[in-house]
N, C-alpha and C positions, 0 to 999 in steps of 0.2 A: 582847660583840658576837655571840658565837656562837647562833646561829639568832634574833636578835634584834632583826633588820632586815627587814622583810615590806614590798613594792614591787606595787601592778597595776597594771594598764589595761586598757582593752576595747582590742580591737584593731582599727585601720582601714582598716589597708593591710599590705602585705607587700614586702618590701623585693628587690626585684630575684631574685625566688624560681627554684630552676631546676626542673625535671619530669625527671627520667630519663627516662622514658619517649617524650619529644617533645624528647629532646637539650640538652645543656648550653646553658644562656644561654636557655632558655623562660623563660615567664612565668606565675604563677597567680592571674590577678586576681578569685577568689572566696575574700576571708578570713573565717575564722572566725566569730562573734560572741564567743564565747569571752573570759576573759582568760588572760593568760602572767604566772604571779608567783614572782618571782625572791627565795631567801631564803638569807641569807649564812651558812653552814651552818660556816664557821673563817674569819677572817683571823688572818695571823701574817708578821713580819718587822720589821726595823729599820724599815721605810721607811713602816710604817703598824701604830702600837702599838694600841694598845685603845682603842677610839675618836675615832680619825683616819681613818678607812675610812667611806663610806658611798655605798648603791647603787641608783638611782633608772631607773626603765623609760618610757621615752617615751612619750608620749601616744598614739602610734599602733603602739606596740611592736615599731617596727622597727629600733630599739637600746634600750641600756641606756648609762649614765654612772655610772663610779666614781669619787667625789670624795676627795681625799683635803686633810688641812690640818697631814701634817707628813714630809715625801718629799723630803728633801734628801741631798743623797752632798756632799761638802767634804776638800779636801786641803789640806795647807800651813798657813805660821803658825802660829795654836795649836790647830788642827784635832785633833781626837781622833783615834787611829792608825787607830781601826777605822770611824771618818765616811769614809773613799773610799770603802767600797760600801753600798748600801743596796737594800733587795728587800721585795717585799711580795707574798703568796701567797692569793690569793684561795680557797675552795672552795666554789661556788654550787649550791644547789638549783634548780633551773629547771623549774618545772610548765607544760608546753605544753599548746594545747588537743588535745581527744582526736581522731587521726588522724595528725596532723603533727610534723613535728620538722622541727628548727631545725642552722643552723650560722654561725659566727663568721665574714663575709663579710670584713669590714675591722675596723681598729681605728686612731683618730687619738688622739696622744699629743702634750702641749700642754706648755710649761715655759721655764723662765731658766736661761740658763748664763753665769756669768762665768769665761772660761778665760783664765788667763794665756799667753802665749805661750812655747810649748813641755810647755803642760798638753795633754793630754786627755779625752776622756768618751764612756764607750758607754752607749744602753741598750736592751735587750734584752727579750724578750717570748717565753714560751711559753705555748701554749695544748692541753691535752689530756680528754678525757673519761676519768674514772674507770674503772678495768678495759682503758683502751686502750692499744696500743701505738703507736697513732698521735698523734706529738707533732708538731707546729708552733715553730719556729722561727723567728724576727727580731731580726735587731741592725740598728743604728745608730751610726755613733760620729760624732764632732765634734773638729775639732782647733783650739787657739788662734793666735790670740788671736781668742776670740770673748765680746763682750758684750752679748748680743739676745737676746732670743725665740726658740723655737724650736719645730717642731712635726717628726713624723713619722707615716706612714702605712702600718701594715700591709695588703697586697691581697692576698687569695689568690683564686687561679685557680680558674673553676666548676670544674675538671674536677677539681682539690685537694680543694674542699671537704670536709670532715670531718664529717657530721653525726652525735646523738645516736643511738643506736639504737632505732628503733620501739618502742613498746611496751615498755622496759624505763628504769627510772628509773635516772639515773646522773649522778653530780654534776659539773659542769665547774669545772674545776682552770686558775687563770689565775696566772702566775708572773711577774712584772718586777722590773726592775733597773737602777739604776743604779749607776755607777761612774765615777769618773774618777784618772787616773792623773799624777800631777806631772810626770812625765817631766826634761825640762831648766831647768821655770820654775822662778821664784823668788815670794813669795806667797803668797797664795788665792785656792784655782779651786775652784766647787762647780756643781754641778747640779742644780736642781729641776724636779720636776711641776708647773709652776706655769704661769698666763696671763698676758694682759695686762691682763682686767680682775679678776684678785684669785683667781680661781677657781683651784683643783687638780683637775685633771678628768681622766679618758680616757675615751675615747667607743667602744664596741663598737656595729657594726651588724650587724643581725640577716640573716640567710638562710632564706626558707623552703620546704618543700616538703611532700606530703602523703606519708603513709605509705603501703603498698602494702594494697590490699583483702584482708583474711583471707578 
């Protein structure tokens, strides 16, 4: 999988972009022509072996969607000791057009959990740039008895925002996780990344801004 996966698009719009310069929550409605191509430079983890990972850029490249088709965490019964947690570690090349950089605005994460009662389940999301020591953090957990669909939503605040640093190439490093814990049940309780129409997805939306004039 490793650097194996090549993704573009032109670009059409820009996704709720902010301006330093003209204060958080601006807007820059003159995008690029440019394309943005995102190339999967390592995945590694339980939760998406070789194969099961792949990485697609929106039509108007104001997100990307990582699909996965084997991201299950499982407790109980004849569960394997080491099936409660599961993680999958992204490390993406991201080539913007030249001027701009970009930052991880939100991220919606899609899946099934059957949780016995008195199981339960977190999962968890970091997001940081290579060489940074600015990490992002997100959890979630869910308690049973639950047996539905599930979704969650990362938001970070413009003023949070994280973007790449100008002019300098550097890879963005996306880490999740699932886990759930049996606690008092009796059973099987598992969690996946999973939908309701078949899909294993999570969905990053983009943030843009332009670089400052040399």
């Amino acid at each position: 999988m490793a650097g194996g996966l090549l993704v573009s698009g032109a670009i059409a719009a820009l996704f709720a972009a902010a301006v330093p310069a003209q204060g958080a929550g601006s807007s820059f409605d003159n995008p690029p022509p440019d394309k943005i191509v995102i190339t999967v430079a390592t995945v590694n983890g339980s939760g998406c072996p070789a194969g099961t990972a792949a990485v697609a850029v929106s039509g108007d490249n104001t997100a990307f969607t990582v699909t996965y088709s084997d991201y299950l965490a499982q407790v109980g019964g004849n569960s394997d000791p080491t099936a409660f947690r599961k993680n999958c570690q992204l490390n993406l090349k991201v080539k913007v057009p030249a001027g701009f950089t970009y930052a991880i605005a939100s991220a919606d994460y899609r899946g099934f959990a059957a949780l016995q009662r008195g199981a339960s389940a977190v999962q968890r999301a970091s997001y940081y740039f290579q060489g940074s020591s600015s990490t992002m953090f997100r959890t979630h957990t869910y308690n049973g008895p639950l047996n539905d669909n599930w979704q969650a939503t990362d938001v970070t605040d413009w003023a949070q925002l994280v973007y790449a640093p100008c002019g300098v190439e550097r890879n963005f490093n996306i880490n999740t996780e699932l886990r759930v814990n049996a606690g008092t049940s009796t059973g099987t309780s598992f969690m996946a990344m999973d939908s309701t129409d078949g899909d294993i997805y999570t969905k990053y939306h983009l943030a843009w801004q332009p670089c400052p004039a040399k």
